[in-house]
NULUM-135450 format. One record per residue: y, z, x of N, C-alpha, C, CB in turn; residue in three letters. Coordinates in steps of 0.2 Angstrom, whole numbers, plus 2048, in hexadecimal, padded with zeros to 3 digits. Last residue first. Glycine has a CB too. Layout:
YZXYZXYZXYZXala/...
end
This chain:
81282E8A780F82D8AA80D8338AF8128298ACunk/81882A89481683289981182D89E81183A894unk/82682388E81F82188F81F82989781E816892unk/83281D88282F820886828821887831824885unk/83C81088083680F88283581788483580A887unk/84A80B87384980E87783E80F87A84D815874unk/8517F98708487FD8718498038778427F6875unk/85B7F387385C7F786C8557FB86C85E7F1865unk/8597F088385E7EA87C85E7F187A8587E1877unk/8507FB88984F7F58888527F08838487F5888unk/85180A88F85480788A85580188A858809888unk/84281689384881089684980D89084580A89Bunk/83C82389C84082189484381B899846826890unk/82C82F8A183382889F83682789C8348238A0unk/82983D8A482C83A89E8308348A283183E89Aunk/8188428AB8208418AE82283B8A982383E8B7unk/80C84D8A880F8478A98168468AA80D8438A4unk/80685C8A580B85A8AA80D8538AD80885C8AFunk/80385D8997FE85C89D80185D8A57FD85589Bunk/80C85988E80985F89080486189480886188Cunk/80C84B890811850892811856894815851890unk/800845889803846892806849894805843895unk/80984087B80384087E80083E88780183B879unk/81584487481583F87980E84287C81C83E87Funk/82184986881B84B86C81584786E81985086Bunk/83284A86682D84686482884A86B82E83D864unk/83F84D85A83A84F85F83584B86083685585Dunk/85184885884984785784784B85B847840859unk/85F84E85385C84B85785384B85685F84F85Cunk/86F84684F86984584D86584585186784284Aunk/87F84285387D84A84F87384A84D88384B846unk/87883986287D83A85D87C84085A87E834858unk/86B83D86386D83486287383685E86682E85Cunk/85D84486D86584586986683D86A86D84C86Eunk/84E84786F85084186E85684086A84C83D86Cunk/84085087884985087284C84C87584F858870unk/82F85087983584C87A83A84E87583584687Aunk/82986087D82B85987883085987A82B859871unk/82686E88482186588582386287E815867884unk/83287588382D87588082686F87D82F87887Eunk/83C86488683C86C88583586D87E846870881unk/84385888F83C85B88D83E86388D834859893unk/85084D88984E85388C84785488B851858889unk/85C84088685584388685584788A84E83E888unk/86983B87F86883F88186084288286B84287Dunk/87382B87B86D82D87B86C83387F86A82787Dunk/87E82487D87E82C87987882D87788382E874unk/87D81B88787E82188888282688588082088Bunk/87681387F87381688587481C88687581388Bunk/87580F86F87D80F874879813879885813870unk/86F80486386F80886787480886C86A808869unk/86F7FC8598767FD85987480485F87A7FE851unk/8608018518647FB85286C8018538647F5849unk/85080385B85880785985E80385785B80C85Eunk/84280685C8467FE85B8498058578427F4856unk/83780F86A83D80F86184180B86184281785Eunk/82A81086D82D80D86C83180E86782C80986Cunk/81F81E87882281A87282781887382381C86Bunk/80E82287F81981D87F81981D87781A80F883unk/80582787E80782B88280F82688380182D888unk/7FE8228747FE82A87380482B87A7F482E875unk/7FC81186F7FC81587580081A8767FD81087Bunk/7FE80A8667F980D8657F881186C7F3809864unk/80C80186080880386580380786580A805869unk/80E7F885280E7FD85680A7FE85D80C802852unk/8107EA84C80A7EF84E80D7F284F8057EF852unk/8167E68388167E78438117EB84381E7EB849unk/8147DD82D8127E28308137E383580F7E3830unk/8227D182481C7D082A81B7D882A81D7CC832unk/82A7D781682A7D481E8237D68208307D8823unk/8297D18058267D780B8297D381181B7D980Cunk/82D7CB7FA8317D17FC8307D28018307D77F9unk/82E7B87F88287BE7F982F7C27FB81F7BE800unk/8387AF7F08347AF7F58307B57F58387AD7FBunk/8457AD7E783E7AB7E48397AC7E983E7A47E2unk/84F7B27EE84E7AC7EF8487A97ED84E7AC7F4unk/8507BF7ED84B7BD7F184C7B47F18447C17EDunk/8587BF7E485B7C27E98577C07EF85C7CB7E9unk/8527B97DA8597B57DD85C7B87E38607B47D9unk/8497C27D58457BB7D884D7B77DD8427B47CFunk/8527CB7D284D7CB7D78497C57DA8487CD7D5unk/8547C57C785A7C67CA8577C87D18607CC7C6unk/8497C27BE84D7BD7C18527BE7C68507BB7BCunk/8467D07BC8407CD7C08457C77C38397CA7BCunk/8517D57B38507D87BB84B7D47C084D7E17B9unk/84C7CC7A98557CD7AD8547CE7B385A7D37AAunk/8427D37A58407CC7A78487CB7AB83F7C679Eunk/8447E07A38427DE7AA8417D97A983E7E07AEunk/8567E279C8507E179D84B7E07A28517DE79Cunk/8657EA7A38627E579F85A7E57A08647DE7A1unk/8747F07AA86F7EF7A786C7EB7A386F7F37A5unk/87B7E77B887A7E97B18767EA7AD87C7E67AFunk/87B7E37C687A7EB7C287C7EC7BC87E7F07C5unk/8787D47CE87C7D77C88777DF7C887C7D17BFunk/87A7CE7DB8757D37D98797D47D28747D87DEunk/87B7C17E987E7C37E38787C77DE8817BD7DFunk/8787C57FA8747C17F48787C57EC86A7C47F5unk/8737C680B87A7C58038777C37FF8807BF803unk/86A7CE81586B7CB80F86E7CB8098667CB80Dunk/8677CF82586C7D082086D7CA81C8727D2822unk/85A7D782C85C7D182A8627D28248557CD829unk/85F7E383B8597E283485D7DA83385A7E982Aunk/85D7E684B8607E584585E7E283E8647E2847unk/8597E685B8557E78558597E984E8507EE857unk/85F7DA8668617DE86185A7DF85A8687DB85Dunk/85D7CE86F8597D486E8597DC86A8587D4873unk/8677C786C8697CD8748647D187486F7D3873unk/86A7C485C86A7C486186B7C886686B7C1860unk/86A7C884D8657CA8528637CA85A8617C6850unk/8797CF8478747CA8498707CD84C8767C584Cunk/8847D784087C7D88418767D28438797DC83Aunk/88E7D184688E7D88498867D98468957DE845unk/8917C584188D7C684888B7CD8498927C484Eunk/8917CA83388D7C783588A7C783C88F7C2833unk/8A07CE83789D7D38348957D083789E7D382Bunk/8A67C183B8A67C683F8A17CD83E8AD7C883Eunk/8A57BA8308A37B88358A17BE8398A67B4837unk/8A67C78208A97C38238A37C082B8B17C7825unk/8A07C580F8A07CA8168A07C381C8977D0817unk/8A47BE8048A57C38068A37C980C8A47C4801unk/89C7B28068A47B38098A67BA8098A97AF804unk/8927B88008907B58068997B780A88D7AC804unk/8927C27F28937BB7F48937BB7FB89A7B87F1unk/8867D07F088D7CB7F288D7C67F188F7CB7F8unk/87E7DE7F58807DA7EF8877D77F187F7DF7E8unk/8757DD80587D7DE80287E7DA7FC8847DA807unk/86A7E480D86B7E08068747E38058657E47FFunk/8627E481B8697E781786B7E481486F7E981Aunk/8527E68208567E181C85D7E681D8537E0812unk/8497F082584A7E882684F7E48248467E5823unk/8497FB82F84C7FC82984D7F382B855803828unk/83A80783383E8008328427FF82D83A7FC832unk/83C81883A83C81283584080D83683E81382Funk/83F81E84883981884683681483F83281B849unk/84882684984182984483C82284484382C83Aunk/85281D84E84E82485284A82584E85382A853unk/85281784085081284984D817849856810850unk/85B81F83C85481C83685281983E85781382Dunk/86781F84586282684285E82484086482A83Eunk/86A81084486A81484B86481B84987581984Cunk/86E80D83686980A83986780E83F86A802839unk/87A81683487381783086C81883387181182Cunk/88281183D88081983F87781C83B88881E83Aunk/88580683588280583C87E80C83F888804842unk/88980D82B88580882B88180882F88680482Aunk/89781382F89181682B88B81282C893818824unk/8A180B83589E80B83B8958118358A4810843unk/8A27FB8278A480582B89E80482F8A480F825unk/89F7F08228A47F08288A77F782C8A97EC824unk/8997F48178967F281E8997F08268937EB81Cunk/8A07FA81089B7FF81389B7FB81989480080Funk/8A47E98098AA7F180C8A67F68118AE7F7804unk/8987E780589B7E38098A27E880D89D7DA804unk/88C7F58028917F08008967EB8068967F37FDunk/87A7F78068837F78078867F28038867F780Funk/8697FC80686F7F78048777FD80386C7F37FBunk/85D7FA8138627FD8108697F980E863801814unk/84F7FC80F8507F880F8597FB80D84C7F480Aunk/84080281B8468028178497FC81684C806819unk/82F8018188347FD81C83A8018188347F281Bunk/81F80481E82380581B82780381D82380981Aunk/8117FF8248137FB81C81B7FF81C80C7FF814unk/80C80582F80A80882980C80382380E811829unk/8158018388117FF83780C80083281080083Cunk/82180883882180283681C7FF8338247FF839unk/81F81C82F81F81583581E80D83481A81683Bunk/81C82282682281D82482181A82C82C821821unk/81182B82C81082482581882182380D82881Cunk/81783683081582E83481382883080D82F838unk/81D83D82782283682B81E83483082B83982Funk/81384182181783D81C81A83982281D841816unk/80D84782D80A84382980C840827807844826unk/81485282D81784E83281084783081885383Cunk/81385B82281B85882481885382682185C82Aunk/80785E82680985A81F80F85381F80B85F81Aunk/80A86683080686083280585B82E800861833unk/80F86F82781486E82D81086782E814874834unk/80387582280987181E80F86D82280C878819unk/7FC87A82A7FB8748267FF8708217F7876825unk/80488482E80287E8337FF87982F7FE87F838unk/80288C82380888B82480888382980B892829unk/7F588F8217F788B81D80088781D7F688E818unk/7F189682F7EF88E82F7F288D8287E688B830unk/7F68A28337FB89E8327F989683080089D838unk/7EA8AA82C7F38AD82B7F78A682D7F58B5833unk/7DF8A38327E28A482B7E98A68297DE8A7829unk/7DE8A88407DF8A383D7E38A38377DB8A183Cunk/7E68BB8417E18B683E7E38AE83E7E08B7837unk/7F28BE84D7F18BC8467EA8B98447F78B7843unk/7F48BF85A7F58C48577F18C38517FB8C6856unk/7F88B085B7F28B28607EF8BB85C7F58B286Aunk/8048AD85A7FE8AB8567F98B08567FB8A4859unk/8118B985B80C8B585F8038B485A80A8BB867unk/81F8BC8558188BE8548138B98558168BF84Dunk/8298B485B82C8BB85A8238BF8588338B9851unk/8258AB86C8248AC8668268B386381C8AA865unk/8248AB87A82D8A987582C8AC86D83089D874unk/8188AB87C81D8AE8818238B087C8208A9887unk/81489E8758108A48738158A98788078A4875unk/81B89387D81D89587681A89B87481B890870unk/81489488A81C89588981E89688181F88E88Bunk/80989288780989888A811899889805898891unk/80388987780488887E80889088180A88187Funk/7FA88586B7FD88E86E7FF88D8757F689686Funk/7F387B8617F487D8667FA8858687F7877868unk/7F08788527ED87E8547F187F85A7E587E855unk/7FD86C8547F686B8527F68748517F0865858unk/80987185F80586B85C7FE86C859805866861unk/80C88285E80D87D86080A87585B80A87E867unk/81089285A80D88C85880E88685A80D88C852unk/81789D85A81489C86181089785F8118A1864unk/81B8A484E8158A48508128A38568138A284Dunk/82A8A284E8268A784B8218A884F8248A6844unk/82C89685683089D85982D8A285583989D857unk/82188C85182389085882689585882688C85Bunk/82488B84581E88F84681F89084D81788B844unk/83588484683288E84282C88F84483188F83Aunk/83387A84C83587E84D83588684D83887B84Dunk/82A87484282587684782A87984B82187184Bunk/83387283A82D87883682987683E82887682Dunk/83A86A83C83E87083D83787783B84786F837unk/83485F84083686284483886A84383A85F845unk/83285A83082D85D83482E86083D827858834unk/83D85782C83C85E82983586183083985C820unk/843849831844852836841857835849856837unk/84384482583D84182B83E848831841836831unk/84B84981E84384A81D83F848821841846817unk/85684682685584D82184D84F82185784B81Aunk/85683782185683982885384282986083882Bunk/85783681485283581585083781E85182D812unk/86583B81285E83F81085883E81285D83F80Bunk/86C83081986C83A81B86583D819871840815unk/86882781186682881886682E81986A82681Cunk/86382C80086682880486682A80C86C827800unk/84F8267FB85782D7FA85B82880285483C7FDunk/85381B7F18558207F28508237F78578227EEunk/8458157E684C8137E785081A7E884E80F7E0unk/83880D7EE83B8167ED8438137ED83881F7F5unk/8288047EA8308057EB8338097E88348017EAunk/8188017F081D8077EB8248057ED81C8107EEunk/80D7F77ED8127F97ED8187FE7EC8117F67EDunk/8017F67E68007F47ED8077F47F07FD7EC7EEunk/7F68057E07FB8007DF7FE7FD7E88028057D9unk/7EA80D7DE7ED8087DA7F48037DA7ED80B7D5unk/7E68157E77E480D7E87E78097E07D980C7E9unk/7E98227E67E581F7E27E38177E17E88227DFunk/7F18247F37EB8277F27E78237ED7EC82E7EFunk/7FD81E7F07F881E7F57F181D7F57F98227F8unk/8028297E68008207E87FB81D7EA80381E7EDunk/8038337F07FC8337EB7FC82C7E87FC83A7E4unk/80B8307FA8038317FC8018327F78008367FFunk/81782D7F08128287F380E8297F88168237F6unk/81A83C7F08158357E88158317EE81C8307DDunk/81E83F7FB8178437F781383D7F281B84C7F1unk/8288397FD82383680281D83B7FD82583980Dunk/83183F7F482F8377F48288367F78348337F8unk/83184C7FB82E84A7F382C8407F083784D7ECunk/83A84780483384980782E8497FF83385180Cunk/84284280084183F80683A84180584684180Dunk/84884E7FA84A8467F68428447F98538407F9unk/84C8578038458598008428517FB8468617FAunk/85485580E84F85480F84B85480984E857814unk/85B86780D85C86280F85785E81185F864812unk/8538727FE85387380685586B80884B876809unk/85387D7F08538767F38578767FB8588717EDunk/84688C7F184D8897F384F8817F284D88B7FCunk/83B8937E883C88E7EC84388C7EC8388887EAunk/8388997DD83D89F7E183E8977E78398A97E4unk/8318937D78368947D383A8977D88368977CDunk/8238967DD82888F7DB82D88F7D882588B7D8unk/8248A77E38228A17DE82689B7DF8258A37D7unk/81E8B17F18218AB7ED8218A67E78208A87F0unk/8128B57F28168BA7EC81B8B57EA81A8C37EFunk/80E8B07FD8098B07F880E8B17F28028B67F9unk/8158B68088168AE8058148AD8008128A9808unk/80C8BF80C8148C38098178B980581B8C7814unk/8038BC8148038BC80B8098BE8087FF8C1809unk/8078B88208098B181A8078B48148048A981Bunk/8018C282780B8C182580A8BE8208128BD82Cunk/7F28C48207F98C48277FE8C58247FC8BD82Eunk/7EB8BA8137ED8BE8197F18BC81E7E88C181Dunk/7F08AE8097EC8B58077EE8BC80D7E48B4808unk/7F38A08067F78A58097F68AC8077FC8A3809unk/7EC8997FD7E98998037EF8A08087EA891806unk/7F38987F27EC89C7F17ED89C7F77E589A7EDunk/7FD88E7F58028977F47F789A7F580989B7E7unk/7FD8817F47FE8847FB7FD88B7FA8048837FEunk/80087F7E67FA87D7E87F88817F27FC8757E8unk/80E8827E58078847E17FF8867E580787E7DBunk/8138757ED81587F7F080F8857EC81F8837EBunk/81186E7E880F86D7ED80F8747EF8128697F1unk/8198707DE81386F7DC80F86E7E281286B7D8unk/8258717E48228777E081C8777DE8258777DAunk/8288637E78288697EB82686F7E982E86A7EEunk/82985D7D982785C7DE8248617E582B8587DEunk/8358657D382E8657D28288647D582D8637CFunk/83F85F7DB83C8697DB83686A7D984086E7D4unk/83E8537DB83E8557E083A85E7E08458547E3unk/8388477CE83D8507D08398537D583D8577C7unk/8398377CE83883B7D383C8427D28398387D9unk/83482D7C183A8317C58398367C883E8327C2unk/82C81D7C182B8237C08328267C48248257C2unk/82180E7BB82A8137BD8288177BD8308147B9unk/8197FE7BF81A8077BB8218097BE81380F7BFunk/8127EF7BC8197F27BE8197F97BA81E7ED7BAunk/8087E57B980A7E97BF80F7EC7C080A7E57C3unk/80D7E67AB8067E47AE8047E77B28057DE7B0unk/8197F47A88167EC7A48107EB7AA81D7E37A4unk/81B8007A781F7FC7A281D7F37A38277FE7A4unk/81180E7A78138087A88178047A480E8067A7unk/81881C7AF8198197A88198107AA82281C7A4unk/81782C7B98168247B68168227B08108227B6unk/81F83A7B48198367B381982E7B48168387ABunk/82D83D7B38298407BB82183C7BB82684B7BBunk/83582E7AB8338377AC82F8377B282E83C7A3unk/83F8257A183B8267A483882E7A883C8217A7unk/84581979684482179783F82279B843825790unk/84F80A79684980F79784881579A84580E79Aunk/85780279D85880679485180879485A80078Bunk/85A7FE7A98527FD7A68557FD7A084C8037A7unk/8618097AF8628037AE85D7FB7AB8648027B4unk/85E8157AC8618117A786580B7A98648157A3unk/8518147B48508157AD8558137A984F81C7ACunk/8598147BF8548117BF85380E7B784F8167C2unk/86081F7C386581C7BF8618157BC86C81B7C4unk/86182E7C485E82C7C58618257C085982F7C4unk/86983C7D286C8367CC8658307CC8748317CEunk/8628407DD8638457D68678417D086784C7D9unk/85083B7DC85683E7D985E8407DF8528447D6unk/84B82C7DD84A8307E184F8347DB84C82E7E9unk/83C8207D38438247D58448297D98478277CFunk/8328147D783481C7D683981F7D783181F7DAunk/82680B7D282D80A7D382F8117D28328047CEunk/8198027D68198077D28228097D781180E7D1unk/80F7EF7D48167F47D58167FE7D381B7F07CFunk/8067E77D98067EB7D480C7F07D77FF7EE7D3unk/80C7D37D980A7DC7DE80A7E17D88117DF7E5unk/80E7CD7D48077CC7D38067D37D78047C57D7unk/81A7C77D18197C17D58107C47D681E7C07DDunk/81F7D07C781F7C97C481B7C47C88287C67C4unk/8227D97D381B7DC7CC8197D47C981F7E47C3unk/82B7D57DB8267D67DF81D7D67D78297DE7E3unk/8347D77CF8337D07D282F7CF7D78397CE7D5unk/8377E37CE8367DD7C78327D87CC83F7D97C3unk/83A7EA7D98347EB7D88327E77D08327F37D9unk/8487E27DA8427DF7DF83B7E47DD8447E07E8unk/84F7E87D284E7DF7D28487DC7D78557DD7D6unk/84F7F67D58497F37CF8497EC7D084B7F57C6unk/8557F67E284E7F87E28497F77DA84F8017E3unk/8627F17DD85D7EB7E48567EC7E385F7ED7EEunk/8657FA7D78657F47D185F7F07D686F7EE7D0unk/8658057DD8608057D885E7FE7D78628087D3unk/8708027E78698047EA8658027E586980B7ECunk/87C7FD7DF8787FA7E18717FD7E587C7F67E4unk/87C80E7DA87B8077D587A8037D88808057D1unk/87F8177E787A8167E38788117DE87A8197E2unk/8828157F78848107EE87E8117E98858077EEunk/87C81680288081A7FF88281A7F7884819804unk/86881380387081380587481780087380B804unk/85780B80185E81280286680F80385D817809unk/84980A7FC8508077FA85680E7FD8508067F1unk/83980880383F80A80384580880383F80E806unk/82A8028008327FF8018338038008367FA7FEunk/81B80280782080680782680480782080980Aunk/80B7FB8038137FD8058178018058167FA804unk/7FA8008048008008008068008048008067FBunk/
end
């Protein structure tokens, strides 16, 4: 199954691009299921359809459904709470799903929950998530940093079960004190995290698609988008601009060309109405944004090799690039956003390289 993601700042063209094109993908044969993000859902009335947290087929290949984040994350919190019996984590146990917090990121990560059960059920060969917009979706890709930040300083939890000697030292209550059980539902939920954002890697099927207006596109916000969505190693293919062609100037254009070995998505003008209407309306206005052609971009590989990676960073700038090794991972500052990543060898005693090739940062443990 794929993974389109619709984002950006506007919300009426985000939705209109994200139902034109899941009309027009369901009309050409793909089984569609089209998902709203919250907290304005605007899917449904651009439809004149009432829609909710359940699927609803509305024609052959084509479902809807509207993503409540709280809910979402509560019923994931349900399901987690029996396991948290002993140690410290029963005090967790007394937690309800109602006492849960909304926390930065959660859009992002409630999304990514329905499309593993998508997923899961082999029923459909496409999902498109209209929303959540960059911040958020940036938000969600960090959540799983910041919870392996906390099992460390609490517990002295590293990668996987690991306990390296330096985190268990720093730790406020050292794993090693505790029953398994006291923290494996916490770690498994952290490993959850970091499951949802490997499955948005390129190779997996999953792509952004981020739409701006012809005014947006000319702020330095856009570029900043594509820079952060890079550093997480999502692919963002397209930048749909509901327009007339003339409306974004020569100058604009060069600025996202391909050339120099720029990893920069493909920019697509295409006149888009947002008015409500029908989906025979919405399948035609999809077919014109597409050009009557297929939605998907080709699949990239990936490298398969544990110990480099590659991040295509459009509009990458060298030198406000910031890498460090702390506590055996790579940190990778890019401006106010910074990444972790953990590099297979490093903990070992291998020596980090990094080289910045056109818009392709490369790191690789020798």
């Amino acid at each position: 199954m794929r993974l389109l993601i619709f984002s950006g700042h506007t919300m009426l063209q985000r939705s209109a691009a994200a139902l034109a094109t899941a009309c027009h993908a369901a009309r050409r044969g793909q089984r569609v299921l089209l998902a709203s993000t919250g907290p304005s859902h605007l899917i449904g009335a651009l439809l004149g359809q009432n829609l909710s947290s359940r699927p609803l087929e509305l024609e052959a290949n084509l479902a809807a459904i509207e993503i409540n984040p709280i809910d979402e994350i509560s019923a994931r919190w349900e399901l987690l709470r029996p396991a948290l019996r002993s140690g410290l984590t029963a005090r967790l146990h007394d937690i309800s799903s109602d006492e849960l917090p909304s926390f930065p990121g959660m859009d992002a990560i409630s999304a990514l929950m329905v499309a593993e059960r998508a997923r899961e059920t082999g029923g459909f060969d496409l999902l498109v998530l209209d929303g959540p917009s960059p911040d958020s979706l940036v938000r969600g890709l960090a959540l799983s940093d910041a919870a392996r930040w906390l099992l460390r300083l609490v517990f002295g939890l590293d990668r996987g079960p690991g306990r390296s000697r330096t985190s268990q030292d720093a730790a406020l209550v050292p794993s090693g004190l505790l029953s398994g059980s006291a923290v494996a539902p916490l770690q498994d939920l952290r490993t959850e995290f970091e499951g949802y954002r490997a499955r948005l890697d390129a190779a997996t099927g999953a792509r952004v698609r981020l739409v701006t207006s012809p005014e947006e596109l000319r702020l330095p916000a856009i570029q900043s988008d594509l820079s952060n969505l890079g550093l997480y190693g999502l692919a963002v293919d397209e930048l749909i601009v509901p327009g007339e062609p003339a409306d974004v100037s020569f100058e604009t254009r060069q600025i996202f060309g391909h050339e120099g070995g720029h990893a920069r998505p493909t920019l697509r003008i295409e006149p888009l109405s947002s008015t409500p209407t029908d989906r025979d309306a919405w399948a035609l206005r999809g077919a014109a944004l597409y050009r009557d052609g297929d939605i998907n971009a080709p699949l990239s590989h990936a490298s398969t090799n544990e110990r480099e990676l590659r991040l295509a960073i459009p509009f990458l700038n060298a030198k406000a690039l910031d890498i460090a090794v702390a506590n055996e991972e790579v940190v990778i500052r890019l401006g106010y956003v910074r990444r972790h990543v953990l590099l297979s060898g490093l903990s070992e005693g291998g020596r980090l390289r990094a080289r910045v090739e056109g818009e392709v940062l490369r790191l690789w443990v020798e």
